[in-house]
C-alpha positions in Angstrom: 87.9 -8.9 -26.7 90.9 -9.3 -29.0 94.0 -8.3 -27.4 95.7 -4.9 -28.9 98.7 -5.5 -31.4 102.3 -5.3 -30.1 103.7 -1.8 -30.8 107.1 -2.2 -31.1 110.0 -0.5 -32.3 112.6 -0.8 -34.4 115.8 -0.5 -32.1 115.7 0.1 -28.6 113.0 -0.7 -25.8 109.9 1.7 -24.0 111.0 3.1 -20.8 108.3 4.4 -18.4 109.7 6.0 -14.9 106.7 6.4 -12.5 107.1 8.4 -9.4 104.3 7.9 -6.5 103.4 9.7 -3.1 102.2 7.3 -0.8 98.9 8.7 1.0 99.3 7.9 4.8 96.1 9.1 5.6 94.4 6.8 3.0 97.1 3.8 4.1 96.1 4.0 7.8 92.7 3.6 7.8 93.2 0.5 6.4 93.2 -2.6 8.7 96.0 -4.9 9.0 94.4 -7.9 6.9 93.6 -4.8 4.7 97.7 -3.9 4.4 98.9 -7.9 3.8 96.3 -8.1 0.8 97.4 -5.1 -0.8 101.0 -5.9 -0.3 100.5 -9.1 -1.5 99.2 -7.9 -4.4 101.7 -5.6 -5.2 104.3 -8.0 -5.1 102.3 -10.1 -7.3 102.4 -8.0 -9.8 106.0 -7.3 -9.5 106.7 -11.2 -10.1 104.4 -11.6 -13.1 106.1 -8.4 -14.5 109.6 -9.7 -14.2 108.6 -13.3 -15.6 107.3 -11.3 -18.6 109.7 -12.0 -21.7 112.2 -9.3 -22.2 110.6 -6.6 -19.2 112.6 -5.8 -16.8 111.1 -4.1 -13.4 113.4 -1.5 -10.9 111.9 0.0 -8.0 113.5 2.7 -5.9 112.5 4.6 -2.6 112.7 8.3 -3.4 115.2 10.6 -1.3 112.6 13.9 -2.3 109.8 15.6 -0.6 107.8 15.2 -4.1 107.4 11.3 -4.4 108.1 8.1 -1.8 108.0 5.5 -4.5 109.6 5.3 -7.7 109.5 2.6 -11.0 111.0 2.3 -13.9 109.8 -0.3 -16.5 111.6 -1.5 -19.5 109.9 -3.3 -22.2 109.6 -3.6 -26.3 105.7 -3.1 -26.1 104.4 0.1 -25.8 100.7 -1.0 -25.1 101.9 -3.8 -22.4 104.3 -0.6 -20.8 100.7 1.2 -21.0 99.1 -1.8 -19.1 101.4 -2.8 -16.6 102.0 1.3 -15.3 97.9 1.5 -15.0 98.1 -2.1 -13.0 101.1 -0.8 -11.0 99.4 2.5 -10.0 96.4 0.9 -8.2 98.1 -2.3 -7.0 98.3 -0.7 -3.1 94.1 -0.1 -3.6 92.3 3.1 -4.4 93.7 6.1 -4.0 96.9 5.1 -1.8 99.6 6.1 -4.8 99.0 9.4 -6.1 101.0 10.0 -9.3 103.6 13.0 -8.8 105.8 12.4 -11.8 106.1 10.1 -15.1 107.9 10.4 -18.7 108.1 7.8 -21.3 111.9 7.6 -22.9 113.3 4.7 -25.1 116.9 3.0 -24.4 119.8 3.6 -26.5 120.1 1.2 -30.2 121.9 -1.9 -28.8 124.6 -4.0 -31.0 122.3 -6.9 -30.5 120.2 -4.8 -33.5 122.8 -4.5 -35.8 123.0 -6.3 -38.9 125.9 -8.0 -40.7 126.1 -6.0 -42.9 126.0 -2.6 -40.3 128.4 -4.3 -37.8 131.5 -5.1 -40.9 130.5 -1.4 -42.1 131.7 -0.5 -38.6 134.5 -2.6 -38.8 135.7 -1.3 -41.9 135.3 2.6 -40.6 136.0 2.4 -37.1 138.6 0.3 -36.6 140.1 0.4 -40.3 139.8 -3.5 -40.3 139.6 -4.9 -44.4 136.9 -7.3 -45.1 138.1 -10.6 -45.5 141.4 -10.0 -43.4 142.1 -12.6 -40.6 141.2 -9.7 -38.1 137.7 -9.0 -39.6 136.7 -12.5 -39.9 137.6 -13.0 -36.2 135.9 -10.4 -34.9 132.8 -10.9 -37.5 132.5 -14.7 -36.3 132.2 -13.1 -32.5 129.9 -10.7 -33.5 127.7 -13.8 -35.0 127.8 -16.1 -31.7 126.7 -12.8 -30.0 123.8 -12.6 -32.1 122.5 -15.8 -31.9 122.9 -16.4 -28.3 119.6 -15.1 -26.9 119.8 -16.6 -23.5 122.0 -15.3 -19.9 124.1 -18.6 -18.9 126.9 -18.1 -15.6 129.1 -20.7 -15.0 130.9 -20.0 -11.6 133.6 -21.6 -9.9 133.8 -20.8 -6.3 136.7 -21.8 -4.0 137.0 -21.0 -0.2 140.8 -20.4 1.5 143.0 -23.5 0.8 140.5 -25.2 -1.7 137.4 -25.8 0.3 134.0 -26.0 -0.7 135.5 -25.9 -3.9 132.2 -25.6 -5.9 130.9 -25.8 -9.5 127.6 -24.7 -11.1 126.8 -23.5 -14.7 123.3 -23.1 -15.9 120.9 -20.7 -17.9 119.4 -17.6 -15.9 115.8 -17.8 -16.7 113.0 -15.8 -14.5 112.0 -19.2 -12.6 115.4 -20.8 -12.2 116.2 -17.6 -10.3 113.8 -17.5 -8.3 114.0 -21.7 -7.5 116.9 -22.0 -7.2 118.9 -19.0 -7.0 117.4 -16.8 -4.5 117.4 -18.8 -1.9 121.1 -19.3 -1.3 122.3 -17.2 1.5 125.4 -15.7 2.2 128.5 -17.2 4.0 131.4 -16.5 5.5 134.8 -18.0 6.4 134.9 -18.5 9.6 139.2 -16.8 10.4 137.8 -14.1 7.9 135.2 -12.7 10.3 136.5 -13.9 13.5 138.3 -10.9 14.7 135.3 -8.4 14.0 132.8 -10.8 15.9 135.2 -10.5 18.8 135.0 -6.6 18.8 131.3 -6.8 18.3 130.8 -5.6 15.1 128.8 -7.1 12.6 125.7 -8.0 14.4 123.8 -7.9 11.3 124.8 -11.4 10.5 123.9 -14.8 12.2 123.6 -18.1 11.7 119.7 -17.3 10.7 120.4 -15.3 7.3 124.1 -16.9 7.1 125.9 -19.8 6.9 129.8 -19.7 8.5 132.6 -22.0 7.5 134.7 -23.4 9.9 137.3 -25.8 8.8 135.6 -28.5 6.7 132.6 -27.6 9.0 129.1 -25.7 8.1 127.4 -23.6 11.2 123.5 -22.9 10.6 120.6 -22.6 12.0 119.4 -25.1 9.5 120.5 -27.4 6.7 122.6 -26.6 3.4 119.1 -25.4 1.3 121.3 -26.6 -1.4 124.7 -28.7 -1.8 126.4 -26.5 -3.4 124.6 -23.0 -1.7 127.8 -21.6 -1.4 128.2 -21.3 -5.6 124.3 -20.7 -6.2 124.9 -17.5 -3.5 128.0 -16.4 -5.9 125.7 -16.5 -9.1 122.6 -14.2 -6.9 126.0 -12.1 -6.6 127.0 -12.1 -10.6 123.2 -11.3 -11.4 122.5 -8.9 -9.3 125.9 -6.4 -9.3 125.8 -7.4 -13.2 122.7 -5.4 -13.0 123.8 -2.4 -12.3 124.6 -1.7 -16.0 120.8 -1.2 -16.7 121.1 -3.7 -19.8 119.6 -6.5 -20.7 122.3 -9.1 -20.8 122.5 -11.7 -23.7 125.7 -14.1 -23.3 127.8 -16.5 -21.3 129.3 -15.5 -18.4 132.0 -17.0 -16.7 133.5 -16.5 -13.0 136.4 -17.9 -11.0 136.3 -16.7 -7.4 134.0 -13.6 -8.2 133.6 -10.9 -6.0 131.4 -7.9 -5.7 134.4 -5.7 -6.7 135.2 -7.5 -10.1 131.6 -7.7 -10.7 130.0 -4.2 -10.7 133.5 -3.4 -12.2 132.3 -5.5 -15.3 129.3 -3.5 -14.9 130.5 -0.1 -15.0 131.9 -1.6 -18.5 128.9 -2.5 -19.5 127.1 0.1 -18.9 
């Protein structure tokens, strides 16, 4: 069977929100091999829809007695939208999501459609900017290395109190790099940072399990550094995931210098 042609549009991408109720009763009489398989599956299908080019997958827990699950998919094709809802709808098995809610909408027309010619008409009305001025041409030639960077690349410096574990890393975001070698880096601490709340008792949260603690020129963990330079990888996870807050899909080169969650959903909330 011949696959169905890409309906795409013009500007813009398909947005589908799907809203679930999860059916206990149908849920419990499931056995416990029963639950691992279908949660397996479901996260499956949450990977391969992430790793699909230019698709992007959210999912939220509902606060509302009318749904428990919610998803919103963002993608260019209408019929793969189509295909990946139906899929996501029965990935739990029969009859254990029961569709409360769903509406198809489209995202806004992005600068990364505009033309040339569009973007120096803007220029010219918006900002009162003359074509072939200085100013024009400078923001023209920025407009042009916008457009014809198509990937997400951070580069992040990351440097601890008094220098240490000054750390380096710039690379290109893809779907798998993420995932390799991204993810994995855990969170960390400065040892005189946290000190004073861990003798009060607060924080209990955190151990050396899911963290890593910096004591002088010392690392405390339950195991070894997953990477050399974890401590920069876990400051990236940071930049991609607060930089996804603006609910765009982000084309460029970021760089950071002792980032933080504040500076970075700030950059967000421009964004958005």
């Amino acid at each position: 069977m011949q696959p169905l042609p890409a309906i795409l549009p013009t500007e813009g991408r398909h947005v589908i929100h799907l809203l679930f109720r999860v059916e206990h009763g149908q849920w419990d009489l499931l056995d416990k091999s029963s639950r691992i398989s279908a949660k397996t599956a479901l996260a499956e299908l949450v990977r391969e829809i992430r790793s699909t080019p230019d698709t992007q997958l959210l999912i939220f827990s509902m606060v509302t007695p009318k749904a428990d699950l919610g998803f919103m998919l963002i993608t260019p094709d209408l019929h793969l939208a189509d295909s990946f809802s139906k899929r996501l709808a029965v990935a739990l098995g029969p009859d254990i999501l029961s569709p409360a809610f769903s509406w198809l909408s489209m995202t806004e027309r992005s600068e990364y459609t505009t033309s040339d010619e569009e973007y120096a008409l803007s220029l010219e009305k918006e900002e009162q900017l003359t074509a072939g001025t200085p100013a024009f041409e400078e923001k023209m030639d920025a407009f042009r290395k916008r457009m014809t960077n198509t990937k997400f690349r951070v580069s992040c410096t990351q440097a601890g109190p008094e220098g240490r574990f000054t750390q380096f890393l710039s690379a290109e975001i893809t779907a798998d790099f993420y995932e390799k070698e991204i993810a994995p880096a855990r969170t960390f601490v400065f040892y005189e940072d946290v000190k004073h709340l861990m003798d009060k008792g607060l924080i209990k949260g955190g151990s050396l399990e899911n963290a890593i603690v910096a004591r002088g020129e010392s690392v405390l963990s339950k195991e070894p550094l997953r990477f050399p330079d974890e401590f920069v990888r876990h400051k990236i996870l940071d930049i991609v995931g607060d930089l996804s807050l603006c609910g765009r899909f982000l084309l460029g080169h970021v760089i950071a210098i002792k980032p933080g969650h504040g500076i970075n959903t700030e950059a967000a909330k421009i964004l958005a």
